[in-house]
C-alpha positions as CSV (number, residue, x, y, z in Angstrom):
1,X,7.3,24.1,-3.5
2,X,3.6,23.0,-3.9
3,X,5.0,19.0,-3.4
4,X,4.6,17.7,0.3
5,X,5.4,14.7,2.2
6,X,1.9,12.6,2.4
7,X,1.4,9.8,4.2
8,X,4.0,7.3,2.6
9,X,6.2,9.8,0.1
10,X,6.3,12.8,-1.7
11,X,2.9,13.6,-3.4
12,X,1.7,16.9,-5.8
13,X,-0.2,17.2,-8.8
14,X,1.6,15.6,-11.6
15,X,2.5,19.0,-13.0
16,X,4.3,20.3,-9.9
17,X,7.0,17.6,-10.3
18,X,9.1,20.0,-12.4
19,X,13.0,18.8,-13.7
20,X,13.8,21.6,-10.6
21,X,11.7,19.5,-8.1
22,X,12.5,16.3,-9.2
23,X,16.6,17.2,-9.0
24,X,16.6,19.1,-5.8
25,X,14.6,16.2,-3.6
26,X,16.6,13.1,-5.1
27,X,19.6,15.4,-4.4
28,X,18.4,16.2,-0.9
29,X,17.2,12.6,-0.6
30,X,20.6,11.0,-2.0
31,X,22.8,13.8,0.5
32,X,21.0,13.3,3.3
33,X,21.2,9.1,2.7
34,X,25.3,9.9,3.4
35,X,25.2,10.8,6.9
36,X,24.5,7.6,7.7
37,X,24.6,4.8,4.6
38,X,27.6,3.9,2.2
39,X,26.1,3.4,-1.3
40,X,27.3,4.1,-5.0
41,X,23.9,2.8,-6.8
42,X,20.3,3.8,-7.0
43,X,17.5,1.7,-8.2
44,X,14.7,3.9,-9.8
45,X,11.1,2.2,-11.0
46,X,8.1,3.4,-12.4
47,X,4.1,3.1,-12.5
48,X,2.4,3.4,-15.7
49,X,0.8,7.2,-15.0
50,X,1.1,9.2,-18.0
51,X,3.1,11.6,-16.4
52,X,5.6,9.2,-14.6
53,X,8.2,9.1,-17.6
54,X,9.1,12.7,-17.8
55,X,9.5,12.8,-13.8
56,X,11.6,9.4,-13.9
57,X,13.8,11.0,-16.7
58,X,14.3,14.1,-14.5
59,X,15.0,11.9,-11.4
60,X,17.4,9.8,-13.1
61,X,19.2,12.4,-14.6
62,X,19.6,13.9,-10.4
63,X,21.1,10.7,-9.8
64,X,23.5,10.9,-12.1
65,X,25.0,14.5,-11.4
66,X,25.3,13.5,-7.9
67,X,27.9,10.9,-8.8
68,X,25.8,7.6,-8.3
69,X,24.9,5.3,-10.8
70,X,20.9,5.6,-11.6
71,X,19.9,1.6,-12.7
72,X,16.4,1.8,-14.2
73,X,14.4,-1.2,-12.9
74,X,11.3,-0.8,-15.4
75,X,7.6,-0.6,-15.0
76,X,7.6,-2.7,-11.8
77,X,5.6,-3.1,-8.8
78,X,6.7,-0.8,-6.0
79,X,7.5,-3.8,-3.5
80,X,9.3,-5.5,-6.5
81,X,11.9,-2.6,-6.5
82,X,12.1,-2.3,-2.6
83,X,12.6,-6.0,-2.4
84,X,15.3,-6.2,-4.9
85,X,17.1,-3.5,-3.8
86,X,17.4,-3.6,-0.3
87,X,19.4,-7.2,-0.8
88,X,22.5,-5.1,-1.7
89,X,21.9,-2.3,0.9
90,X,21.1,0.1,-1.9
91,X,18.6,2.9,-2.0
92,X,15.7,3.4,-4.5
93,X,13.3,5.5,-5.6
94,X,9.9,5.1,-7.5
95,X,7.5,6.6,-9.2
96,X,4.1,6.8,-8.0
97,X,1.0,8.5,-7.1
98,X,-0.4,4.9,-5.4
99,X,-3.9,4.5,-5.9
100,X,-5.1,8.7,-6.2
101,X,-6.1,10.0,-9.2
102,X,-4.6,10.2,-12.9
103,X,-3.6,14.4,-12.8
104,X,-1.5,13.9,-9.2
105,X,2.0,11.5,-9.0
106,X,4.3,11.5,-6.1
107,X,8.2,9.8,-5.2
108,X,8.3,7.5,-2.9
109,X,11.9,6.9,-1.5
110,X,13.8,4.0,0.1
111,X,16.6,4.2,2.3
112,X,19.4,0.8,2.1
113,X,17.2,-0.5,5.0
114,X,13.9,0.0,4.0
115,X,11.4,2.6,4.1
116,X,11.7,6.1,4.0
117,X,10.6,7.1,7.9
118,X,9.1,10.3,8.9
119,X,11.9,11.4,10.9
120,X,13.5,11.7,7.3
121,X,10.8,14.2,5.6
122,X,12.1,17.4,7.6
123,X,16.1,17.1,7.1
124,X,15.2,16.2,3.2
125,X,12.4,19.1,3.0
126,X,14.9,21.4,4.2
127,X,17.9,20.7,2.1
128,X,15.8,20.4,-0.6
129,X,14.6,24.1,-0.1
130,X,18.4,25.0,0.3
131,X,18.9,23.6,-3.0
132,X,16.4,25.2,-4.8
133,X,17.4,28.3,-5.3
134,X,20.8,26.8,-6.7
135,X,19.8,24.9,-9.5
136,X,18.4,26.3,-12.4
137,X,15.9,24.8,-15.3
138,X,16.9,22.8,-18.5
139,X,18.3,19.8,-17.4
140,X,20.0,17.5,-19.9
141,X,17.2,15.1,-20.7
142,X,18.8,11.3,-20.8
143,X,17.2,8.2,-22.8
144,X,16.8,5.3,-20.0
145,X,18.7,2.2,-20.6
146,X,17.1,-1.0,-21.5
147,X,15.2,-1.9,-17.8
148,X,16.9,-4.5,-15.8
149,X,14.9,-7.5,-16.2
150,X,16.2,-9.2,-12.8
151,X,14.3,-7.0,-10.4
152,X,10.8,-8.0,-11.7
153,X,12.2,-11.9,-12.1
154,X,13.2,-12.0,-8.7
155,X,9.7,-11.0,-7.9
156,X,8.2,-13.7,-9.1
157,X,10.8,-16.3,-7.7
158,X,10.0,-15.0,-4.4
159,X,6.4,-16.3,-4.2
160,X,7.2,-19.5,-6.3
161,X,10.1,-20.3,-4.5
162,X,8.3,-20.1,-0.7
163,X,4.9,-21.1,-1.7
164,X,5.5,-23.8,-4.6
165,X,3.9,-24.1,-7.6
166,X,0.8,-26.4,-6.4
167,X,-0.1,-23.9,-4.0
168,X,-3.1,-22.6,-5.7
169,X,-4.1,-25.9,-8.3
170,X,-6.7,-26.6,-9.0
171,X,-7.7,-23.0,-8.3
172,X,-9.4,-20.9,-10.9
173,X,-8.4,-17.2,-10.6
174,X,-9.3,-14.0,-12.3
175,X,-6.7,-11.4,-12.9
176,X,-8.4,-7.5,-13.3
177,X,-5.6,-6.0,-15.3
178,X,-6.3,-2.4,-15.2
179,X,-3.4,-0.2,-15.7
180,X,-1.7,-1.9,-12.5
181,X,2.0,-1.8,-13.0
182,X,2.5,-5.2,-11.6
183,X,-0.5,-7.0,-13.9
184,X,1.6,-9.0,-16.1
185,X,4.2,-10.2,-12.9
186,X,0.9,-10.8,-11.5
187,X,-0.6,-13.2,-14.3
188,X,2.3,-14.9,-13.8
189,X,2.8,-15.6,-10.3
190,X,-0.7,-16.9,-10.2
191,X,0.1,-19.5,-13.0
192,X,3.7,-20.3,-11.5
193,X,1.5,-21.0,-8.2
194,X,-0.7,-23.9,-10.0
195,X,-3.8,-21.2,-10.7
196,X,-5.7,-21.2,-13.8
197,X,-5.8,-17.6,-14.5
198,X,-8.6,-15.7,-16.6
199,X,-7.0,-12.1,-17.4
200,X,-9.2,-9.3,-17.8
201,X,-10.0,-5.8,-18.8
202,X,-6.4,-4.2,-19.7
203,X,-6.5,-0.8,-20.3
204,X,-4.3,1.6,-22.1
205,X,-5.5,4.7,-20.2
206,X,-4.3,5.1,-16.0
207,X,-7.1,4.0,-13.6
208,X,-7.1,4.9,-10.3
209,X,-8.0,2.0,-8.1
210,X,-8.6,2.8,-4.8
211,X,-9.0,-0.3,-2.5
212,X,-10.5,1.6,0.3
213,X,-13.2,3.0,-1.9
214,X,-13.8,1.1,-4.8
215,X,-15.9,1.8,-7.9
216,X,-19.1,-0.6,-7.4
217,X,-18.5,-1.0,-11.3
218,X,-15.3,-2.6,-10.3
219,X,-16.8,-4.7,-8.1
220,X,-20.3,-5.8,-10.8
221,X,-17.5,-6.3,-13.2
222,X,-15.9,-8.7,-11.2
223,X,-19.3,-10.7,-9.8
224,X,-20.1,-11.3,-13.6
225,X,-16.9,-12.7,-14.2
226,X,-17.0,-14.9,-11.4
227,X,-20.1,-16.2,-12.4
228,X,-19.6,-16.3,-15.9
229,X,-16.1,-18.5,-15.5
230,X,-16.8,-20.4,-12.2
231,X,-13.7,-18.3,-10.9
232,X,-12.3,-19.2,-7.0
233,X,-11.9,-15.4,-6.6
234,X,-10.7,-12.0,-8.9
235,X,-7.4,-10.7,-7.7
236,X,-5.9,-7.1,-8.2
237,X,-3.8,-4.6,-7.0
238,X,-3.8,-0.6,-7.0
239,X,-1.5,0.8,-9.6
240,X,1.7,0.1,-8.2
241,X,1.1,-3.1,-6.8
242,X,1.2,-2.3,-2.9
243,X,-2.6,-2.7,-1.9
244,X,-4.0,-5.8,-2.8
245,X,-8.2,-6.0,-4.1
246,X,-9.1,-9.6,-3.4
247,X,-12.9,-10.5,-4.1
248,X,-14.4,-14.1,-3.3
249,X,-15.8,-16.5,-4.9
250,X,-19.8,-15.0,-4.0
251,X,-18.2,-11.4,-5.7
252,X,-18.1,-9.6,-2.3
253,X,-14.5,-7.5,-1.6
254,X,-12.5,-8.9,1.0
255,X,-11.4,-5.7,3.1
256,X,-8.0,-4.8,3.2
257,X,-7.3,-5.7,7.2
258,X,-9.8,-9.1,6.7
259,X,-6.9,-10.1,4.5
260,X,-4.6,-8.5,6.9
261,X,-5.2,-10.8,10.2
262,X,-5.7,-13.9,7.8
263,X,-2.5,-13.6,6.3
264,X,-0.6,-12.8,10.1
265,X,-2.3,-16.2,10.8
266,X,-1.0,-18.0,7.9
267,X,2.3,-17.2,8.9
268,X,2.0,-17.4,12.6
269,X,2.5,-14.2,13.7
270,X,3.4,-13.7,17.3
271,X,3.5,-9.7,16.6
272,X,1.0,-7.9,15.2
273,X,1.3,-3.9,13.9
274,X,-1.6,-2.2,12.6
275,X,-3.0,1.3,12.5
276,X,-5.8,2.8,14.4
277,X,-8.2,2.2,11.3
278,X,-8.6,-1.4,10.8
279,X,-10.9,-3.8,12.6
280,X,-11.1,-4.6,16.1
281,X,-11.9,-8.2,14.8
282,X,-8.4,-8.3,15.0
283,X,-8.1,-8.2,19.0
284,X,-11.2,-10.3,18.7
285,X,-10.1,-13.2,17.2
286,X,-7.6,-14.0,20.2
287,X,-5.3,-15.1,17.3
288,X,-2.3,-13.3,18.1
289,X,-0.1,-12.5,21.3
290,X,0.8,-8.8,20.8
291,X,-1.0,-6.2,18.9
292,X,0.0,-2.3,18.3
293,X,-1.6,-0.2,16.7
294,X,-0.5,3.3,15.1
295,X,-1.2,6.0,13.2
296,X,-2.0,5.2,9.4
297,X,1.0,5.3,7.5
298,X,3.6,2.4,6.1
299,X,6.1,4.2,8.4
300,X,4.7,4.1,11.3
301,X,4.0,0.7,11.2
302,X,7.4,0.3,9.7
303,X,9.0,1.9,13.4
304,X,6.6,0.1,15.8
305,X,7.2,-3.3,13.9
306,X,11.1,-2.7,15.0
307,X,10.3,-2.7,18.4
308,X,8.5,-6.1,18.7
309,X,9.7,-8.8,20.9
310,X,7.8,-11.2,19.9
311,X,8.1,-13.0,16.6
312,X,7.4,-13.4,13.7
313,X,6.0,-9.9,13.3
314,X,4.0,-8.5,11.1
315,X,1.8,-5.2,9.4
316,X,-1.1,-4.6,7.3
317,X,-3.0,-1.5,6.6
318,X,-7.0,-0.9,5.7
319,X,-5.7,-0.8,2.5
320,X,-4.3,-4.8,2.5
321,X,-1.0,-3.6,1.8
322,X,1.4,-6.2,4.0
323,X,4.8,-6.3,5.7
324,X,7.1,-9.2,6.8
325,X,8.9,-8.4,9.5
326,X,10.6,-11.5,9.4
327,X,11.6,-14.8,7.1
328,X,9.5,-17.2,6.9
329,X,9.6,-21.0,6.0
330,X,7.2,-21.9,4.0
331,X,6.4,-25.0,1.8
332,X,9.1,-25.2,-0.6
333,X,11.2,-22.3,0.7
334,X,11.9,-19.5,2.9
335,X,10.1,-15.8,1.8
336,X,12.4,-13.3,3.2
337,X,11.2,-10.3,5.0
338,X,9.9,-7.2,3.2
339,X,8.7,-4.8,5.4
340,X,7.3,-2.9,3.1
341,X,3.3,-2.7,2.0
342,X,3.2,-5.7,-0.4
343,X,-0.4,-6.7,-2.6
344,X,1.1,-10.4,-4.0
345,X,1.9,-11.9,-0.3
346,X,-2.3,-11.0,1.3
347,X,-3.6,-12.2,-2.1
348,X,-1.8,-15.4,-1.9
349,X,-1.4,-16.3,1.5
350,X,-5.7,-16.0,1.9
351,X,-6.1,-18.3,-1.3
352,X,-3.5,-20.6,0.1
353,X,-4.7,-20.5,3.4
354,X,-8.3,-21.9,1.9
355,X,-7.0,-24.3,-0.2
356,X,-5.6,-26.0,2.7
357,X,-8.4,-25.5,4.6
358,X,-10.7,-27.1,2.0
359,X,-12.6,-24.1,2.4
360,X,-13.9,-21.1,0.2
361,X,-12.4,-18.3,0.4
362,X,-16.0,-16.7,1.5
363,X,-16.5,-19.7,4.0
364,X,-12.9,-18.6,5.3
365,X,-13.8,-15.3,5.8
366,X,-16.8,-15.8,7.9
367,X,-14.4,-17.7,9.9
368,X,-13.5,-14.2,11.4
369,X,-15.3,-12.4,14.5
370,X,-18.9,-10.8,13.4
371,X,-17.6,-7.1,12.6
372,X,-18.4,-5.1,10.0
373,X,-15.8,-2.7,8.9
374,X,-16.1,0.3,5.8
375,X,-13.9,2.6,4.9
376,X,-14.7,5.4,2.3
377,X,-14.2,8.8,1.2
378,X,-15.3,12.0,0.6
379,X,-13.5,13.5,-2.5
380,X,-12.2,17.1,-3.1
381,X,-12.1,18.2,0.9
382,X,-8.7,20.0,1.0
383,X,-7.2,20.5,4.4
384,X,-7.7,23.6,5.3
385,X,-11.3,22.6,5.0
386,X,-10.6,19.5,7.0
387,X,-9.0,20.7,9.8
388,X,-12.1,22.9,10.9
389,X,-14.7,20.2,10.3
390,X,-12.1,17.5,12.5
391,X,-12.0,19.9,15.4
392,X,-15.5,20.6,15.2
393,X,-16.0,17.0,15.3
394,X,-13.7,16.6,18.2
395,X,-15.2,19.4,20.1
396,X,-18.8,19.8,19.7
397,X,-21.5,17.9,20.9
398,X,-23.9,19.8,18.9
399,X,-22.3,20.0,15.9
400,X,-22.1,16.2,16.4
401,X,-25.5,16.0,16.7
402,X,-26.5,17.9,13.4
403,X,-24.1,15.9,11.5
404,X,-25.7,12.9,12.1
405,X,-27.7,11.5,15.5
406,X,-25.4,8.1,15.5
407,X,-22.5,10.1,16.5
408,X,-23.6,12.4,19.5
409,X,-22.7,10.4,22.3
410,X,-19.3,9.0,21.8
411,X,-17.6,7.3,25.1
412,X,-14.5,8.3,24.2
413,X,-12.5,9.7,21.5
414,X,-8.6,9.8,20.4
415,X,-7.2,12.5,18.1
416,X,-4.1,10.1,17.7
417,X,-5.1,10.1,13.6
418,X,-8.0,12.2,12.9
419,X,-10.8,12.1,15.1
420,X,-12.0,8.7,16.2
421,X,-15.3,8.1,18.3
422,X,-15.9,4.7,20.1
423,X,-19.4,3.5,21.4
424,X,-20.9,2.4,24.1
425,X,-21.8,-0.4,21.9
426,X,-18.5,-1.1,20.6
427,X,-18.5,0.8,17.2
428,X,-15.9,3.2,16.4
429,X,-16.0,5.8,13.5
430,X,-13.2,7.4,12.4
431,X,-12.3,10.4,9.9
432,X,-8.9,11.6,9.1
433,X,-7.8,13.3,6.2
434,X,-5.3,11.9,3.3
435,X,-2.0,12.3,3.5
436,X,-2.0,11.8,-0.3
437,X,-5.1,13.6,-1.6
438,X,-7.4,16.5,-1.0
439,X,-9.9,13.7,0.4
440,X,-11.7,12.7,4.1
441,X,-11.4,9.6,4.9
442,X,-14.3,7.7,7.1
443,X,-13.6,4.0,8.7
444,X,-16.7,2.1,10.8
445,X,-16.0,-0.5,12.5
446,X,-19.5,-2.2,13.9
447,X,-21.3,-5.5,14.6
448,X,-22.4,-7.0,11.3
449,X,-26.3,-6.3,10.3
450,X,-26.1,-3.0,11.8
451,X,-26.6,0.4,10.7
């Protein structure tokens, strides 16, 4: 089967998620759920890709001929579904390619407990390659049921109901719309937080947001709106809501782990879990007790965040996507945990957080330690042309060399995720390939005002 297990879920070109692929890995998924995990319903959401309908009809109908009842929670933001149905102990599924582009789409489970782990990918892969040769094309196609309406409701209640709804007045806030699956629940929370909210640029067409790389259009668009409306900041999120784009109030991005360490400072955090690629301005800051970092991937994070000690614990990736390890009290109520990548709490936590500050948000980032961290990518590199370029990387001082003079000398380098070099002046670079598309990724992490 040409789908694989990426970094966080199944992931393949659109096309490749046949009725016979969708069927036999919800069936896999579902059976190999029983070993461990007593449940009768199935939650099943969607992201607004042209091609997620047909693969959520397909899914749904695999539900059903296993014996469970399939609930169809709507066009909702992935954390949404997670949250809602993880209060019952009940497993879902959603559709999603994240934030890669428009011609792949993926399925990204969740067990009763929470994410789908990576000691799950090998039993599912290989019962769903038992299954395949059972089942045979032309499923019975079903018309979903009217989506249940609670699931993005509660949603909402969950940032109103800890943060309050003077959290953000006085605040003004623009909303890109996109084709986020979440933009509406998003307009909403803002303005059920106190926020006056400018909406913009709704689109009919999928676009691929990418908050590790972002289109500079994305980010012009923004400035001009800032300026134009007197806006506090533009808040986003990639298409199915689990990486937050936060820009400030001067139209620069906030990175994904800047928003990251200010949010596990909002809530206190006494635990801190965070892959390999975000900023050492977190260890810098002297903020936290315990830090861990990992490989990159919601699961791993996920795993190490269950081992803490100390707490409250929390996650974040480069991306901005953020997990509660724990509930937390709050101002007018208690946000339960959701360890799961979420876009809403980093994007409201930060504002929050310099509100009560009497701060910018831009003022409140320069409160961090002077590093400078970028991530990028570098589109089309498939892996079997990424593996040979990593090792040479790894290996080669000379190759090193002819790539580019800054990286010849590294002190020391881990192959933990990728390749990653650090510098006798305290810089790392790292490159690992995506687990999600045929792309390098490239994170440096440096003193500000250098090259």
């Amino acid at each position: 089967m040409p789908v694989a297990f990426g970094t966080s879920g199944l992931r393949g070109e659109s096309v490749d998620f046949t009725d016979n692929v969708c069927m036999v890995y919800v069936s896999a998924f579902l059976q190999h759920l029983s070993h461990n995990f007593s449940y009768e319903t199935v939650y099943v959401g969607a992201d607004l890709r042209e091609s997620s309908p047909k693969i959520t009809i397909s899914c749904y109908r695999a539900i059903e001929l296993t014996g469970r009842r399939a609930i169809w929670a709507g066009n909702v933001p992935t954390p949404a579904l997670a949250a809602y149905a993880m209060a019952p102990n009940a497993p879902a599924i959603m559709i999603t390619g994240s934030h890669i582009p428009e011609a792949y789409n993926g399925i990204k489970f969740y067990r009763p407990d929470g994410e789908f782990l990576k000691d799950d990918e090998a039993p599912v892969r290989g019962l769903a390659e038992e299954l395949l040769s059972k089942v045979v094309d032309g499923q019975r196609s079903v018309n979903l049921p009217a989506p249940l309406a609670d699931v993005a409701e509660e949603y909402v209640s969950r940032s109103i109901g800890a943060f309050g709804r003077d959290t953000l007045a006085g605040m003004k806030i623009g909303i890109d719309l996109h084709s986020a699956v979440g933009r509406d629940i998003l307009v909403r929370i803002f303005k059920g937080l106190g926020a006056e909210v400018y909406p913009f640029r709704r689109t009919e067409n999928f676009v691929a947001v990418d908050t590790e790389a972002l289109d500079p259009a994305d980010i012009s668009r923004a400035r001009t709106f800032i300026a134009e409306h007197g806006l506090d900041a533009v808040v986003s999120t990639d298409g199915h809501g689990d990486r937050p784009l936060v820009i400030d109030d001067q139209g620069r991005q906030v990175n994904g782990d800047t928003l990251g360490i200010l949010t596990a400072r909002y809530f206190r955090a006494k635990t801190v879990v965070t892959p390999l690629s975000t900023t050492s301005a977190l260890e810098e800051s002297g903020w936290f007790e315990n830090i861990h970092r990992t490989r990159t991937g919601s699961p791993y994070v996920v795993v190490e965040m269950a081992r803490a000690v100390a707490h409250p614990v929390v996650g974040f990736e480069a991306n901005g996507g953020f997990l509660l390890g724990d509930d937390v009290a709050l101002k007018t109520g208690l946000l339960r945990r959701l360890p799961t990548r979420d876009a809403v709490l980093p994007a409201v936590a930060v504002l929050a957080q310099a509100k009560d500050q009497g701060m910018r948000l831009s003022e409140m980032v320069a409160t961090l330690p002077s590093r400078f961290m970028k991530a990028d990518r570098v589109k089309e590199v498939p892996g079997d042309r990424a593996a040979p370029f990593l090792h040479a990387i790894e290996t080669s001082q000379s190759f090193r060399s002819n790539f580019s003079s800054l990286i010849a000398e590294p002190e020391a380098i881990s192959t933990v995720d990728g390749v990653r070099m650090a510098f006798a002046n305290g810089d790392t670079v790292h490159f690992r390939q995506s687990g999600n598309a045929p792309e390098m990724r490239i994170y440096r992490n440096g003193f500000r005002g250098e090259n």
